[in-house]
Every structure is written in structure tokens, then in C-alpha cells.
N, CA and C of each residue as an Amber inpcrd file, in Angstrom:
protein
   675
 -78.2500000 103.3860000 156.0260000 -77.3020000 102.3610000 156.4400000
 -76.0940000 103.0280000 157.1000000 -75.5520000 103.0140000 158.5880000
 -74.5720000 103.1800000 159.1410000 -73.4080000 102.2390000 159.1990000
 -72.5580000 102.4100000 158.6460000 -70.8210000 101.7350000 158.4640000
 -70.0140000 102.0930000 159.7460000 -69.8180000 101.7790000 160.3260000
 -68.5570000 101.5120000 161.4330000 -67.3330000 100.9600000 160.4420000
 -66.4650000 102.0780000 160.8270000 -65.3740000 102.1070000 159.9060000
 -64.0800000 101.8440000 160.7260000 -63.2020000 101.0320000 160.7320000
 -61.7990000 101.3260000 161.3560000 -61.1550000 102.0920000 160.5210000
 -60.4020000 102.8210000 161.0200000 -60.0550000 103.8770000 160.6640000
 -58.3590000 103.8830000 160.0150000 -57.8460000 102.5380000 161.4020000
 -56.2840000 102.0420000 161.2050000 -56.1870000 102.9820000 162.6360000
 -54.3620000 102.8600000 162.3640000 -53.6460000 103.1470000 163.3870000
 -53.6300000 104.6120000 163.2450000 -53.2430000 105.3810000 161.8410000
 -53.3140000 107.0790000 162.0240000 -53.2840000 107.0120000 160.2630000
 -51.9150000 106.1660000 159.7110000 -51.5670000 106.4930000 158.5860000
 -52.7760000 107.0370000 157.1400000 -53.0670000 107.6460000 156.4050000
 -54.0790000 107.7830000 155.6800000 -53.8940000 106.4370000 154.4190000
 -52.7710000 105.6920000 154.6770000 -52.7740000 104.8160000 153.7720000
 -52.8880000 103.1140000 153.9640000 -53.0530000 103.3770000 155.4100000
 -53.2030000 101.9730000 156.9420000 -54.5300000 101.5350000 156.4000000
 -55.9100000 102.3770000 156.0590000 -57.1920000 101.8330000 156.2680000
 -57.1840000 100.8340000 155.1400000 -58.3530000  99.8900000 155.1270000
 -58.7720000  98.8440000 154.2050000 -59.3230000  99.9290000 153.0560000
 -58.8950000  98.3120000 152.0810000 -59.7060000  99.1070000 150.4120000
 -61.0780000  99.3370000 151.1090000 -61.4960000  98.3270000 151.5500000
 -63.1990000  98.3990000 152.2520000 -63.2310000  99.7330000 152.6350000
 -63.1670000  99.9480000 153.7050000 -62.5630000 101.2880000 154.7170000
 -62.8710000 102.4100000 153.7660000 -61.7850000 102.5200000 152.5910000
 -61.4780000 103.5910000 152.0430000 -62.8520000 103.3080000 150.9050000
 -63.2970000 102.4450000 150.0650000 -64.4160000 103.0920000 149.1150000
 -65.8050000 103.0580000 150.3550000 -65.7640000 102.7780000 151.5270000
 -67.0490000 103.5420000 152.1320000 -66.8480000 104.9840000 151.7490000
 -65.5120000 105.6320000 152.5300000 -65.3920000 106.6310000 152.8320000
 -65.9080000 107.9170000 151.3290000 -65.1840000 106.8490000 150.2850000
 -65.7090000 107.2050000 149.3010000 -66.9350000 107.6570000 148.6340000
 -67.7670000 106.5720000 149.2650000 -69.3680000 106.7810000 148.8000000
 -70.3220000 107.0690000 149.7730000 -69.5910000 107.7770000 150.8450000
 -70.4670000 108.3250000 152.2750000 -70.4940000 109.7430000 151.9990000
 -72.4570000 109.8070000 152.3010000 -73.5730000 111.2290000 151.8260000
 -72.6340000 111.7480000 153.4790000 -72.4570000 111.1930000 154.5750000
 -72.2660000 111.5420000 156.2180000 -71.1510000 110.6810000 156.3520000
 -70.5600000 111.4560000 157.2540000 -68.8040000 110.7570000 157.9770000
 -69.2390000 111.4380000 159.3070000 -69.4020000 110.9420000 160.5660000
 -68.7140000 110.8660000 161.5410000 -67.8260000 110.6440000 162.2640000
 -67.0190000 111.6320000 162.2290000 -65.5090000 110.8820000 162.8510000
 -65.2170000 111.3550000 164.1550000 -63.8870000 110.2810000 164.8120000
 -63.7540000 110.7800000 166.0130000 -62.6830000 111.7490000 166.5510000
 -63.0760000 112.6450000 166.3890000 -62.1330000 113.8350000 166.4970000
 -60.9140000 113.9510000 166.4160000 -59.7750000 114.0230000 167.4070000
 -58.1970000 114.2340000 166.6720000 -57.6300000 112.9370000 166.9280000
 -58.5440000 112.1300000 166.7910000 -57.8430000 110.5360000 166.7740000
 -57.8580000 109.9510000 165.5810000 -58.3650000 110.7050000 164.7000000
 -58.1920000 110.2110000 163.4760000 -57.8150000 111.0460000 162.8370000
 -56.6530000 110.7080000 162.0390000 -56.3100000 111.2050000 160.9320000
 -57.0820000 111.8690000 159.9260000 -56.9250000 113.3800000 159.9950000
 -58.0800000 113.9820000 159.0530000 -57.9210000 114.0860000 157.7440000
 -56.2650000 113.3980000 157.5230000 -56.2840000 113.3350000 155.9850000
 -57.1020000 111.9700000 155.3720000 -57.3640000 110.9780000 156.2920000
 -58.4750000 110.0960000 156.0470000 -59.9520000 111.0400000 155.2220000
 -60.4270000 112.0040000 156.0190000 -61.3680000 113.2950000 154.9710000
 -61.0590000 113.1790000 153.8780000 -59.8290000 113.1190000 153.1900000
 -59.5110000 113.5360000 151.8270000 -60.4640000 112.5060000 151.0890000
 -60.2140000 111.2360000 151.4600000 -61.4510000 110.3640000 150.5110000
 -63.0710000 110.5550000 150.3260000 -63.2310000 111.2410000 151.1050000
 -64.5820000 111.6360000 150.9470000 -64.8500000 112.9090000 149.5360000
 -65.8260000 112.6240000 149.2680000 -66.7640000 113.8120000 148.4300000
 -66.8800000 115.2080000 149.0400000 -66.8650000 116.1300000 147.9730000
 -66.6500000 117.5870000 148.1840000 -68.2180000 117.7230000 148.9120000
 -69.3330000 116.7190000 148.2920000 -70.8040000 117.3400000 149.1870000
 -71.0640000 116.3500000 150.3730000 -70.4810000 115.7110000 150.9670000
 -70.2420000 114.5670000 151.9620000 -70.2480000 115.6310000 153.3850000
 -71.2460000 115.2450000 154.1620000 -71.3990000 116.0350000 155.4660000
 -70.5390000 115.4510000 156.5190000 -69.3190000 116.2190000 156.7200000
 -68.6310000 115.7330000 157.7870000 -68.7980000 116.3440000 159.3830000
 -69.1750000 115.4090000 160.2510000 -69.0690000 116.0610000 161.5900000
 -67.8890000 115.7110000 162.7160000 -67.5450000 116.0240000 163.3740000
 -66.2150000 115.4580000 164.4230000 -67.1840000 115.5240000 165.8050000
 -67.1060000 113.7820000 166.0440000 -67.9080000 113.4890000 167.2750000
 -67.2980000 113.7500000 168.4710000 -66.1310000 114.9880000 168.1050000
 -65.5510000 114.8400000 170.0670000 -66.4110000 116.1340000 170.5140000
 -66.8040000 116.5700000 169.2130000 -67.9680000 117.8710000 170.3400000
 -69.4030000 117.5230000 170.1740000 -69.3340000 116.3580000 170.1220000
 -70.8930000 115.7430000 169.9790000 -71.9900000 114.6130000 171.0740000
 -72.5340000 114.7230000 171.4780000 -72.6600000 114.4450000 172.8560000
 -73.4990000 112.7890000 171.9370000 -73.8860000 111.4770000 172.6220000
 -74.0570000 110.3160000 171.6360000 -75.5510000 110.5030000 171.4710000
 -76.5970000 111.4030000 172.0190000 -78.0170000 111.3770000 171.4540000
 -77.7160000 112.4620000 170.2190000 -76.8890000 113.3740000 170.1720000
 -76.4530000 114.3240000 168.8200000 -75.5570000 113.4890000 167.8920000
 -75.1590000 112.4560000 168.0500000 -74.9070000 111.4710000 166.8980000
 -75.9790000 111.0370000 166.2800000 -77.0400000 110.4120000 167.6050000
 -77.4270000 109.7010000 166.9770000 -79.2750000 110.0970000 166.2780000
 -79.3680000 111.5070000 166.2360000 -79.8430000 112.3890000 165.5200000
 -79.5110000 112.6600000 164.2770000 -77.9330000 112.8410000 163.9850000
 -77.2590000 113.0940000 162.7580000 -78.0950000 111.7530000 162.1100000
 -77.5290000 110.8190000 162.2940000 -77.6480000 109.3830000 162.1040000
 -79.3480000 109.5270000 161.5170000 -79.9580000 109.8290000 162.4630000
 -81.3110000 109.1550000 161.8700000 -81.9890000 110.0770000 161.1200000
 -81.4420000 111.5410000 160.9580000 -81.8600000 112.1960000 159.5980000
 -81.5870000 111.7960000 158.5430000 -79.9380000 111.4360000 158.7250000
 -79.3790000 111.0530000 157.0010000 -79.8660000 109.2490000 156.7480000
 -80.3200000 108.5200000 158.0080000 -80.8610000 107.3640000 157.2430000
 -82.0990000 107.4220000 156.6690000 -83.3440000 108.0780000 157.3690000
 -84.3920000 108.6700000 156.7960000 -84.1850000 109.5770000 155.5840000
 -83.4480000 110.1180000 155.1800000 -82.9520000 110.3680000 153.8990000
 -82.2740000 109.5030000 152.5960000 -82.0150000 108.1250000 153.1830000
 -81.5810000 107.0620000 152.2840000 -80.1660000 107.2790000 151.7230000
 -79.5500000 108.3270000 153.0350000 -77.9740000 108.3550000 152.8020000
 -76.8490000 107.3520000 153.1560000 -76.0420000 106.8130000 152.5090000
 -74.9390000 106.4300000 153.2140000 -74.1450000 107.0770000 154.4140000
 -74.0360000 106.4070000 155.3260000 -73.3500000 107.0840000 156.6910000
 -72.3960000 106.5520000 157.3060000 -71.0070000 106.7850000 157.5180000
 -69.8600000 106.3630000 157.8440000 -69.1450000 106.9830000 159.0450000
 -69.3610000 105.9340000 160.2630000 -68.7090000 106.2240000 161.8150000
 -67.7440000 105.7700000 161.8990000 -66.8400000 106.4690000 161.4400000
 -65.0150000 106.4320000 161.9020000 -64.7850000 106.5130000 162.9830000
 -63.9270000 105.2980000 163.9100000 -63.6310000 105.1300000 164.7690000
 -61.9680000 104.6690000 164.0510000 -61.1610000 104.7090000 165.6010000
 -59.6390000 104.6550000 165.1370000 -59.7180000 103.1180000 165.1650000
 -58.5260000 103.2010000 164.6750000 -57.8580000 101.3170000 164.5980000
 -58.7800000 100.2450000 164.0870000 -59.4100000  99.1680000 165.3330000
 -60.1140000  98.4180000 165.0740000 -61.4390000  98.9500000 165.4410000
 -62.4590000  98.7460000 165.0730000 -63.4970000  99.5520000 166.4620000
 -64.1230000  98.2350000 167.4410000 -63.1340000  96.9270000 167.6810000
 -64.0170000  95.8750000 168.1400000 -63.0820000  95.7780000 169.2590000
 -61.7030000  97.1170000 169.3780000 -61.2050000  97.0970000 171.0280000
 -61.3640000  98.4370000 171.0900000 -61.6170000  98.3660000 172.3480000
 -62.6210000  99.6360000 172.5920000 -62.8700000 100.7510000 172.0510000
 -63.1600000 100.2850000 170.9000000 -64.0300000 101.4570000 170.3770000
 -65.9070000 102.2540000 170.2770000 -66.0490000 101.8290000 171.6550000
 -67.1790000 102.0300000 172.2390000 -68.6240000 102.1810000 171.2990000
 -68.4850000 100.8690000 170.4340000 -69.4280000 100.9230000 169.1880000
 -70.8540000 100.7370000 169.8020000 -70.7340000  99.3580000 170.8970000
 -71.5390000  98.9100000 171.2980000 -72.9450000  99.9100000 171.7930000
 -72.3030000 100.5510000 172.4780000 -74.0570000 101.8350000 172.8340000
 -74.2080000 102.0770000 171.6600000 -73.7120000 102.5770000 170.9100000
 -74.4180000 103.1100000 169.4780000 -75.0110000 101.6910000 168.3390000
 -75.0800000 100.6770000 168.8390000 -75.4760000  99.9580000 168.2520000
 -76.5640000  99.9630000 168.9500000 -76.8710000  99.5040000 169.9120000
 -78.1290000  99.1230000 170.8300000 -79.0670000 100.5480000 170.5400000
 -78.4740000 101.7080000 170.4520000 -79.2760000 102.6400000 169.9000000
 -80.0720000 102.9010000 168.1160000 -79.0320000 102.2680000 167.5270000
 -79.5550000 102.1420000 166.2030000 -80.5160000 101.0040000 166.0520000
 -80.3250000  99.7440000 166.8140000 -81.2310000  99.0060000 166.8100000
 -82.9590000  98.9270000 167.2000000 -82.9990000  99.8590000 168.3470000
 -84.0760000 100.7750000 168.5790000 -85.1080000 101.0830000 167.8350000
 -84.2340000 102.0350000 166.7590000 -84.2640000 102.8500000 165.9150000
 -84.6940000 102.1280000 164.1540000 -84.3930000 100.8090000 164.6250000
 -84.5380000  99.5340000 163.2130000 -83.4510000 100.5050000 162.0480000
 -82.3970000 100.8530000 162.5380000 -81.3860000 100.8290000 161.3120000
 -80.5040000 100.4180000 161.4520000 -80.1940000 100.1830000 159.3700000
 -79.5660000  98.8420000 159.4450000 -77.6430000  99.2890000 159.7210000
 -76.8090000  98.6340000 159.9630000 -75.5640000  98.7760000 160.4450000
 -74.8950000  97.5380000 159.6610000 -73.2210000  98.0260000 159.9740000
 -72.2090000  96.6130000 159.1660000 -71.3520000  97.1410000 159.7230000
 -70.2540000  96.4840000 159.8540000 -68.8280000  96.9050000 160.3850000
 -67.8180000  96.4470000 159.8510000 -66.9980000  97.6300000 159.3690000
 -65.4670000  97.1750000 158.7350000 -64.2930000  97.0700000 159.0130000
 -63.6260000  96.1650000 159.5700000 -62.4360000  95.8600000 160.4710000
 -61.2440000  97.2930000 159.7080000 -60.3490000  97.5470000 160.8940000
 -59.6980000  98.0640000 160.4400000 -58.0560000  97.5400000 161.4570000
 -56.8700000  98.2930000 161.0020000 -55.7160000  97.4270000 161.0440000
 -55.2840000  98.5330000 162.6630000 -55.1920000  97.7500000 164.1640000
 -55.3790000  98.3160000 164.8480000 -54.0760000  98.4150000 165.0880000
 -53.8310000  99.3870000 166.4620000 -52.3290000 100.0480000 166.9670000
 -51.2900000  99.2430000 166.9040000 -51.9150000  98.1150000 167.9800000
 -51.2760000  97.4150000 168.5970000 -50.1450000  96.2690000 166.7320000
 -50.8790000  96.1690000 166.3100000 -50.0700000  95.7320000 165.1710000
 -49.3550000  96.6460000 163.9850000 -49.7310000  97.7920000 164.1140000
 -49.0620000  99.1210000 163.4220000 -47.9520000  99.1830000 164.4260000
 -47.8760000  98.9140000 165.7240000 -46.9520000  98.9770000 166.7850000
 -45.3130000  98.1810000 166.5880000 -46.0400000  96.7080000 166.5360000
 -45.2470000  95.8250000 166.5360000 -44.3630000  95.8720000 165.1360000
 -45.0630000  96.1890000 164.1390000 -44.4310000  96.5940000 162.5460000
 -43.6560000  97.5270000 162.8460000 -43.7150000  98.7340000 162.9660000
 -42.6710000  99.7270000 163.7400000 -41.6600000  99.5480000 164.6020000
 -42.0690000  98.6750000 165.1900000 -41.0260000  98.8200000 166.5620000
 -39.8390000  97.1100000 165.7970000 -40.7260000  97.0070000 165.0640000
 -39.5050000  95.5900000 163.9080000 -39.8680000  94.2330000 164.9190000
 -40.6920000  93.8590000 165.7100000 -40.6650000  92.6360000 166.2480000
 -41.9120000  92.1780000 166.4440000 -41.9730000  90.6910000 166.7890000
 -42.8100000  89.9770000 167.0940000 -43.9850000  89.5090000 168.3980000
 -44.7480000  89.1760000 168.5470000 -45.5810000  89.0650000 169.4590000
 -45.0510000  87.8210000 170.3520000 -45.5900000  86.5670000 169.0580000
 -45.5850000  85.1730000 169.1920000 -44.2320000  84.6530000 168.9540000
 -43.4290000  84.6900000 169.7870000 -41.7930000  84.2770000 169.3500000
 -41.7160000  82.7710000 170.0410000 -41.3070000  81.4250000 169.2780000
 -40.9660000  80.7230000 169.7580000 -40.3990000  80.1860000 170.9170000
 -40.8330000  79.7660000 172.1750000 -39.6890000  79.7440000 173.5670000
 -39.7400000  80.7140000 174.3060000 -40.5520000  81.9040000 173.7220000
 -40.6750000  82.8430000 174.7860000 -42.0900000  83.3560000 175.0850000
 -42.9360000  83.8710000 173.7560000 -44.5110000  83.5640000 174.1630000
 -44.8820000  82.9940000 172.5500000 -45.8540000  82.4850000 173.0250000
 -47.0710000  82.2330000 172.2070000 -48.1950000  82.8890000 172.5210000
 -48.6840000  84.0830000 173.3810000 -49.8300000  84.6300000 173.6000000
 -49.3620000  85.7210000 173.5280000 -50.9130000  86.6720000 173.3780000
 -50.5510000  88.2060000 173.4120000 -52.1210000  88.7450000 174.2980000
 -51.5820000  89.5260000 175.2680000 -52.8200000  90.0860000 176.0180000
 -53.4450000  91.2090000 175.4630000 -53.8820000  91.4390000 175.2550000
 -54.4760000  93.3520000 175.2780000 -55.5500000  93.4430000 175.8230000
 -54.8830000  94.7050000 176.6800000 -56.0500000  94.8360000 178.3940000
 -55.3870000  96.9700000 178.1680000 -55.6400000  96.8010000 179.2810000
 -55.8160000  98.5160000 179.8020000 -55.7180000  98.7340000 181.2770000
 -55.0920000  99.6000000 181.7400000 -54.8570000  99.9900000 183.3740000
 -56.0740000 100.5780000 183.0170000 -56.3690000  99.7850000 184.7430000
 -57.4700000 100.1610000 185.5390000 -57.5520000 101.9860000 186.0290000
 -58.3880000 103.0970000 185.4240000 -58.8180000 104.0440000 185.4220000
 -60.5470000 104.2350000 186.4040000 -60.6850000 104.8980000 185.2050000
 -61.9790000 105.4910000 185.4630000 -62.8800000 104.5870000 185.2880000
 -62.4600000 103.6430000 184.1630000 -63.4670000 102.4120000 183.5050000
 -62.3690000 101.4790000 184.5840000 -63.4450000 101.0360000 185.4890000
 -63.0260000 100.0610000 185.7930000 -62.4500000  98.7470000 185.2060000
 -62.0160000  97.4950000 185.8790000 -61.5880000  96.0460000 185.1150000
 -61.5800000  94.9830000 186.1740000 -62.6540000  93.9570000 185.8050000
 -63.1780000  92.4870000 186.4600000 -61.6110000  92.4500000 187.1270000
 -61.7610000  91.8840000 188.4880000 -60.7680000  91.4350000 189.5080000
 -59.5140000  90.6000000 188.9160000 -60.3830000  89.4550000 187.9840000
 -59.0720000  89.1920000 187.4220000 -58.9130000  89.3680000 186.3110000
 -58.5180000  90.3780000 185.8620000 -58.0500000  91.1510000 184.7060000
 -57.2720000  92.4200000 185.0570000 -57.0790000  91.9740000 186.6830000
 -56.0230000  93.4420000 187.2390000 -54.9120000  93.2160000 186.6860000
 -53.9840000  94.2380000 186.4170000 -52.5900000  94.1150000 185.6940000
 -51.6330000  93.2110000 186.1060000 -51.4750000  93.4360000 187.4220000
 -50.9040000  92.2180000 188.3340000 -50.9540000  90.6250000 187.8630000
 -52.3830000  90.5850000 188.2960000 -53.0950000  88.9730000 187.7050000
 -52.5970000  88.7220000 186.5650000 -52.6460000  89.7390000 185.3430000
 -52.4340000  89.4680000 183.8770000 -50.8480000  89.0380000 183.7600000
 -50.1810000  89.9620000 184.7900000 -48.5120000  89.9370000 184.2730000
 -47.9190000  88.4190000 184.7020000 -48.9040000  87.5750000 185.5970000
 -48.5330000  86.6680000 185.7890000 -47.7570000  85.3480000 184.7790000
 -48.5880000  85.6790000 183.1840000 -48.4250000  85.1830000 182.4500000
 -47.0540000  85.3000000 181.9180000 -46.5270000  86.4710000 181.8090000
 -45.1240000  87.0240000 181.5300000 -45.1630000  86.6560000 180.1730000
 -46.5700000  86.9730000 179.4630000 -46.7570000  86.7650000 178.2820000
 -46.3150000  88.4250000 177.1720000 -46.2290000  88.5400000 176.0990000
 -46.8070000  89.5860000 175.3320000 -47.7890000  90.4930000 175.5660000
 -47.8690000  91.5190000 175.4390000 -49.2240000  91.9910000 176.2760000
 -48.6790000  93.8750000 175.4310000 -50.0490000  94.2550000 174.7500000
 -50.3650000  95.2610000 174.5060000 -50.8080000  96.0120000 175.1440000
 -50.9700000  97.2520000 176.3480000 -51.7940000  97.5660000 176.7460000
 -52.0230000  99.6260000 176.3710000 -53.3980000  99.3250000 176.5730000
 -53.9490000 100.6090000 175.7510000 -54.3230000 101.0590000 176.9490000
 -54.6160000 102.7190000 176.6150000 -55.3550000 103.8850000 177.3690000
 -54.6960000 103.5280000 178.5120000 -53.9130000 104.1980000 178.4490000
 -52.6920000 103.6320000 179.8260000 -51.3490000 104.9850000 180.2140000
 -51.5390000 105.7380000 178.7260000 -50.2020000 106.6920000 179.2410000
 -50.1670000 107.2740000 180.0750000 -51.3030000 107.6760000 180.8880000
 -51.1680000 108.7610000 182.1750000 -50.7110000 108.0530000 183.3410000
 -50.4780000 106.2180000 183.3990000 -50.8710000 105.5360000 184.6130000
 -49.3410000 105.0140000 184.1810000 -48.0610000 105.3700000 183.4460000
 -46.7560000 104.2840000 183.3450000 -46.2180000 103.8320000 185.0690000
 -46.6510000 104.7240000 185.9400000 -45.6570000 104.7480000 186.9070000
 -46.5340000 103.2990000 187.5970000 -47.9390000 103.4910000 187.8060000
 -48.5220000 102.6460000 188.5060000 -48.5890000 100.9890000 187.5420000
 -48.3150000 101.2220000 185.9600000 -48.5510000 100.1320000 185.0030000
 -47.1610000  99.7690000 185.4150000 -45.9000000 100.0570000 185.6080000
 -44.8180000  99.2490000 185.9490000 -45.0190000  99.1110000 187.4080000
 -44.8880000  99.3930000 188.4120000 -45.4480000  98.6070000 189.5670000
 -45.8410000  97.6880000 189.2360000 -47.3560000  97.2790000 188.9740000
 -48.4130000  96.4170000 188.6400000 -47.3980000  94.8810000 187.7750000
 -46.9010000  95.6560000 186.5920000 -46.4110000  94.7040000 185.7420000
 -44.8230000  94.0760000 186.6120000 -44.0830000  94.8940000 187.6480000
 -43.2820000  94.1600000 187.9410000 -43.3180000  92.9330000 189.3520000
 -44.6020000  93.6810000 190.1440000 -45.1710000  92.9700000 191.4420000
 -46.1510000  91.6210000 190.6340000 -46.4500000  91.6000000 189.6490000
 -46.9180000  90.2200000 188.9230000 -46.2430000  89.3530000 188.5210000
 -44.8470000  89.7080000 188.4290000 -43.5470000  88.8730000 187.6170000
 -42.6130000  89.1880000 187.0070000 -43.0690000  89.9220000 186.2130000
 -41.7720000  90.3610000 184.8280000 -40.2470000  90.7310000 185.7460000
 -40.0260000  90.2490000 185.0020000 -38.2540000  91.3770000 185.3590000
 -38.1300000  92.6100000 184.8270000 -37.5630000  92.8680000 185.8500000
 -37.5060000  94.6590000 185.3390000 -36.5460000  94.7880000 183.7500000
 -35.5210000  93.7640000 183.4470000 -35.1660000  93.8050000 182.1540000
 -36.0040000  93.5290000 180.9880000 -37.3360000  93.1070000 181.1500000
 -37.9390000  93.0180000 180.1000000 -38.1400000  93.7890000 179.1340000
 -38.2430000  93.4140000 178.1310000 -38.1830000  94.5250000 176.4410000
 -39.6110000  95.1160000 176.4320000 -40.0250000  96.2680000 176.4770000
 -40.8450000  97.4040000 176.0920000 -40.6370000  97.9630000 175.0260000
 -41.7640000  98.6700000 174.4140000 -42.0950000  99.3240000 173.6620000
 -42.8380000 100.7580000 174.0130000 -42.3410000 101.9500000 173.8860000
 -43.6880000 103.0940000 173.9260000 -43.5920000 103.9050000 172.2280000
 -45.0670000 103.6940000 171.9000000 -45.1590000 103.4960000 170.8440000
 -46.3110000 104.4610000 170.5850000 -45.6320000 105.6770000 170.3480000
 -46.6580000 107.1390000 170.2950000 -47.0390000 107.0870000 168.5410000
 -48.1130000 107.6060000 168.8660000 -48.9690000 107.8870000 167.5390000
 -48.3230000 106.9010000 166.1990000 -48.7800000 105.9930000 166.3790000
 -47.9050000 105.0080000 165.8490000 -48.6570000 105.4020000 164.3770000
 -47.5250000 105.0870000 163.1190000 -48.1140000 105.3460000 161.4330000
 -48.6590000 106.6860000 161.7540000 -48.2830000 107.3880000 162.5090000
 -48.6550000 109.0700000 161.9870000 -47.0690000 109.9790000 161.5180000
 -47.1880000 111.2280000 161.0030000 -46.2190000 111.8210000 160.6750000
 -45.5760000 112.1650000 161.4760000 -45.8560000 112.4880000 163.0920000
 -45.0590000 112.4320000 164.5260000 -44.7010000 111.2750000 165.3170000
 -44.8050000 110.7290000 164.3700000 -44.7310000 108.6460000 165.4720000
 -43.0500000 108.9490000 165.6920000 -43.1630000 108.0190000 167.2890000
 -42.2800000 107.8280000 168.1640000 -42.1320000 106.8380000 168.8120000
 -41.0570000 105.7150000 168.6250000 -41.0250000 104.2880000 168.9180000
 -39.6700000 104.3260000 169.9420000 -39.7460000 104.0880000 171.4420000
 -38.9860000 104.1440000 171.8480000 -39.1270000 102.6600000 172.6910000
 -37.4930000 102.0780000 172.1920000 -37.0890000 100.7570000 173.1070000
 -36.8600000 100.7000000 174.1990000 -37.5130000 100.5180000 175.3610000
 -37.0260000 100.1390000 176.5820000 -37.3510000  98.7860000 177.2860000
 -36.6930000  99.3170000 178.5560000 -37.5930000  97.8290000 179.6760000
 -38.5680000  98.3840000 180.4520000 -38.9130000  97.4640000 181.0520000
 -40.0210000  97.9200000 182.1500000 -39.4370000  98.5640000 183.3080000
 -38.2360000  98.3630000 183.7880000 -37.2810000  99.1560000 184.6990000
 -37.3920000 100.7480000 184.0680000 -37.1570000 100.9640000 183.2570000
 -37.5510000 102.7080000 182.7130000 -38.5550000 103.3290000 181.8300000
 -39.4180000 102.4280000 181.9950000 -40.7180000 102.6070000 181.4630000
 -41.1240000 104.0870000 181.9560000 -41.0370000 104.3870000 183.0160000
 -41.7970000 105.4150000 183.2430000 -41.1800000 107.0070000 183.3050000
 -40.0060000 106.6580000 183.1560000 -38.7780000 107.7520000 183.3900000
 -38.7050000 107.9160000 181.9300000 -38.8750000 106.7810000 180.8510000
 -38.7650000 107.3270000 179.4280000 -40.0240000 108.2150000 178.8290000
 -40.9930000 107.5070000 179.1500000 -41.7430000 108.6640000 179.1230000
 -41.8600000 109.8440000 179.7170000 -41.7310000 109.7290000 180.6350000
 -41.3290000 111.6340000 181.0820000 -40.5580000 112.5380000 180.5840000
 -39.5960000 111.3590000 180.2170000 -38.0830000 112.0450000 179.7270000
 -38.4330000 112.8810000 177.8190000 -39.1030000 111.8130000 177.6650000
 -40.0020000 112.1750000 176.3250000 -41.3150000 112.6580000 175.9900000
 -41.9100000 113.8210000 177.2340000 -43.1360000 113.8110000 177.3300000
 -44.0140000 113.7150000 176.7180000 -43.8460000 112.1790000 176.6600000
 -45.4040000 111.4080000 176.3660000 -46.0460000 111.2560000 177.6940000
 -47.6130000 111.7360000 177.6570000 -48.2080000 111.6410000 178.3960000
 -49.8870000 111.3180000 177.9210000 -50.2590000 110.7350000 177.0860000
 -51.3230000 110.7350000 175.8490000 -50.6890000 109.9000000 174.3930000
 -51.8760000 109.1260000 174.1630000 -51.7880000 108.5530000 172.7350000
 -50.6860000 107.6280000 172.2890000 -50.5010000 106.7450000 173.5890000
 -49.2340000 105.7570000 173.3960000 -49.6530000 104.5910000 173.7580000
 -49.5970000 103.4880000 173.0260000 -49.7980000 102.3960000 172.9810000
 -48.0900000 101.7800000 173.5990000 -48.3880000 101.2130000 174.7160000
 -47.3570000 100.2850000 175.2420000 -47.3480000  99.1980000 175.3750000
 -45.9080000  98.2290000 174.8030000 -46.1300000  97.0560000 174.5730000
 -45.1510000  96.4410000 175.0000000 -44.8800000  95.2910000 175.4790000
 -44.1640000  94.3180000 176.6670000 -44.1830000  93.0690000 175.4540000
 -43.0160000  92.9470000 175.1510000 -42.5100000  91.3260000 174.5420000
 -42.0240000  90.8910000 174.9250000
């Protein structure tokens, strides 16, 4: 049986009770390399086979995987935060299914709300939004036409957006040629619930100069209220 685990935002004390007695009673942990908190490990068993999937290519997962289920082990795939935003579960499901093993998935408490707890404010504020987006600048992984940043900012809603730190200069463009005012309230919200977390208040007018100024360039969840 393979567990898809959220992992949380970083903190080792963020994950679910769920979360944490898998981790507990998992023969195998796959985790995803320095995105997770490796003091999350500590819950595991001294004979518990741990591997770190960032040097693991996904047919060498999913090898690990089908020795220790053919062995009648418990097996636990740590992914960060939630794993139902992009946490690229989906191929590895369609592969286990293949394979006729069985799978479950355990929500875990993602950035974007470890974010907003940190940074002390709200999403859904009366009179100003009632919605919250979470999307991603357009990279390498592309994004459907209308789901360009532009299109989205139209809303001048709340809006989380992930896997985005390398792109601030082109994500404020985008977000101010859609609408916003450049005074709008930001968030950059590095390694959020870890022992280096860094919550810095701005607008979208210095969105991109604060990060430089603070070189963040990786592992920041940015957020627009």
C-alpha cells in the first residue's frame, strides 16, 4: 500500500496526526528531497528505508515502490504541502495503477495557508475579495490561454501564486498590465514554517526589487491580497 503524504508547509510540527502516524508505521518513505523538512524523518523507525526522490529518476521510484509492495510493506511518498497542487502525484498514480497497487492520500496543510498565518492576514476580507486564485507564472510548464497572469489579475482578486520566484520581474508586469495597482499589498513569503522563514510586506510596485534586495530567488510563495 502506497500513502501520498502532505508533508505541510516545512514545519516538523505543520503535518496531520494522519500524516505523522503513517510516517510512523512506514517499512519505506520516499521523500522529496530538500523540500521537505528532514526533521519530518525523525518520525519514522530506526529500520524504515528512507530514499530522497530528487536523485531518483520516476521508473526508480517506482521500482522502490513495487519491491516493498510485493513485500507487504507500508510505503510513504512525501510530497510538500498539499500534494493535490502541484504535487505531481498524478503520473505516479497512473503508474501504480498499472501495476494494481493499492494507494490513499493524506491531505496536508499547504504554503499558501502557512503563508497567510504568518504574514497575520486574510484571503476572503469582506468588500475587498471573496476569492482566492492559486495559479503559477507561465515557465517551462506551460498554462491554458486563459489562465495567463494577465487574464487572472483581471479579477483583482486574492491570488497565491507558486513556482514563480525566478519570474517576480515578469509576474509584476503581468499582474500590473491586468489591473492591480501598483499599491497593492503583497506578500513574499520564503520557506514559510521553516527555521529560516522570511515574510516580507510589500506592494506589487516593489515586488521585484524586494526580492533582489533580499536574495530570494527560489522557494517563495507570493501572495497578493
Amino acid at each position: 500500500m502506497v500513502h501520498f503524504v502532505g508533508a505541510g508547509s516545512g514545519a516538523k510540527d505543520l503535518i496531520t496526526v494522519r500524516g505523522m502516524n503513517l510516517l510512523k508505521n512506514a517499512d519505506v518513505i520516499i521523500y522529496a528531497g530538500s523540500l521537505v523538512n528532514p526533521e519530518l524523518l525523525e518520525y519514522a523507525e530506526d529500520s524504515c528505508e528512507i530514499y530522497n526522490s530528487a536523485y531518483m529518476t520516476l521508473e526508480e521510484i517506482i521500482d522502490v515502490i513495487k519491491t516493498a509492495d510485493s513485500e507487504n510493506k507500508d510505503i510513504v511518498r512525501l510530497h510538500t504541502g498539499d500534494s493535490s497542487i502541484y504535487g505531481a502525484i498524478r503520473e505516479q498514480i497512473e503508474q501504480l495503477n498499472s501495476y494494481d497497487i493499492s494507494w490513499d492520500i493524506c491531505p496536508g496543510v499547504s504554503s499558501f495557508l502557512a503563508a497567510a498565518a504568518a504574514a497575520g492576514c486574510e484571503y476572503t476580507v469582506p468588500g475587498i475579495s471573496q476569492s482566492l486564485i492559486i495559479t503559477r507564472m507561465e515557465g517551462r510548464t506551460p498554462v491554458p490561454e486563459k489562465e495567463k497572469m494577465r487574464e487572472l489579475a483581471g479579477h483583482n482578486t486574492s491570488m497565491a501564486v507558486f513556482l514563480s520566484s525566478g519570474l517576480t520581474k515578469e509576474l509584476q508586469d503581468e499582474l500590473l498590465t491586468g489591473g492591480y495597482s501598483e499599491d497593492t499589498p503583497c506578500a513574499i513569503c520564503y520557506k514559510v514554517s521553516w527555521p529560516d522563514e522570511k515574510i516580507i510586506m510589500t506592494t506589487i510596485k516593489n515586488l521585484h526589487n524586494d526580492m533582489v534586495s533580499n536574495s530570494i530567488a527560489k522557494t517563495a510563495l507570493l501572495v497578493i491580497f
